[in-house]
LOBALUM-760353 format. One record per residue (C-alpha): residue number from 0; residue in one letter; chain; x negated, y, z negated. Coordinates in Angstrom, 1 decimal, padded with zeros to 4 digits. Each point is the difference from the previous one (the first is absolute). Example, Ala and Ser with C-alpha at 12.3 -4.5 7.8 and 13.67 -1.06 7.14 Angstrom:
PT     n   res   chain        X        Y        Z
PT     0     A       A   -012.3   -004.5   -007.8
PT     1     S       A   -001.4    003.4    000.7
! end
This chain:
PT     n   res   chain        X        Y        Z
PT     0     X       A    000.0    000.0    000.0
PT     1     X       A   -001.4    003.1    000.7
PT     2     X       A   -000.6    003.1   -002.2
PT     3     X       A    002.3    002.1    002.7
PT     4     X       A    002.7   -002.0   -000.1
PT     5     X       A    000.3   -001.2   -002.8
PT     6     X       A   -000.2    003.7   -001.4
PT     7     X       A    003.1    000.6    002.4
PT     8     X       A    002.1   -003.0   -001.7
PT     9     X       A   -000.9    001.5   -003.4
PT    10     X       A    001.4    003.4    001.3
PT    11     X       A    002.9   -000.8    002.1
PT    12     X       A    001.1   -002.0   -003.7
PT    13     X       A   -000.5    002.7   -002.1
PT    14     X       A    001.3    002.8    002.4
PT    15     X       A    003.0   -002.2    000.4
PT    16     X       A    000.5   -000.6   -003.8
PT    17     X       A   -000.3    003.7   -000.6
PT    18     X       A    002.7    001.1    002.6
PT    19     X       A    002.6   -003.2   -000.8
PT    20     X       A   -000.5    001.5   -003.6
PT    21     X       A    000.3    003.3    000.3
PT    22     X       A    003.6   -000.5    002.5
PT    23     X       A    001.2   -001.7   -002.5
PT    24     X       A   -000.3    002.4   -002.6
PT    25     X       A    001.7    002.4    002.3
PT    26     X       A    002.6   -002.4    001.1
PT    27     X       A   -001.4   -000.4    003.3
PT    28     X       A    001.0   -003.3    001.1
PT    29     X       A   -000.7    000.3    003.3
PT    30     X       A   -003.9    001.3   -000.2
PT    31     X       A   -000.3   -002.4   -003.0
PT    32     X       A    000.3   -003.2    002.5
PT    33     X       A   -002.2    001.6    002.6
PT    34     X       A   -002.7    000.2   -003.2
PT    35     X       A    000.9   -003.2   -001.1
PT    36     X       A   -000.9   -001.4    004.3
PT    37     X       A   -003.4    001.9   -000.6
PT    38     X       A   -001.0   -001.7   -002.9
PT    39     X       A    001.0   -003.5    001.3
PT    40     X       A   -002.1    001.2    003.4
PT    41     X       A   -003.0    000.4   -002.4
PT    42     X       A    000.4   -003.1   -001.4
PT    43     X       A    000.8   -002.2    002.7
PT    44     X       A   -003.5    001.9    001.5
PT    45     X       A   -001.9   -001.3   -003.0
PT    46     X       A    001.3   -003.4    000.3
PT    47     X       A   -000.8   -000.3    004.2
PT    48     X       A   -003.8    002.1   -000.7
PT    49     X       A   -000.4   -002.4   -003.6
PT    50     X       A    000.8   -003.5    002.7
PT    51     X       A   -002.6    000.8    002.4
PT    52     X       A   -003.0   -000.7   -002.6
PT    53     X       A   -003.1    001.8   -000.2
! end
């Protein structure tokens, strides 16, 4: 895996946990899914970059 991407998984997770959070605290269903699709995009990038070994 490397650094670059898997800095990018780390950030699309936390950049999508911060805006799914902060919808919902302002009742914004509708931006908190989009959030909520970036931080699964993150993780689903960790999980191809983490398969293909060193």
């Amino acid at each position: 895996m490397s650094a670059s991407e898997k800095a990018k998984a780390q950030m699309e997770q936390v950049a999508g946990k911060a805006v799914r959070k902060a919808a919902h605290a302002m009742g914004k269903e509708d931006l908190a899914v989009k959030g909520a699709a970036l931080e699964a995009r993150g993780k689903a990038r960790h999980v191809k970059e983490k398969g293909k070994g060193p």
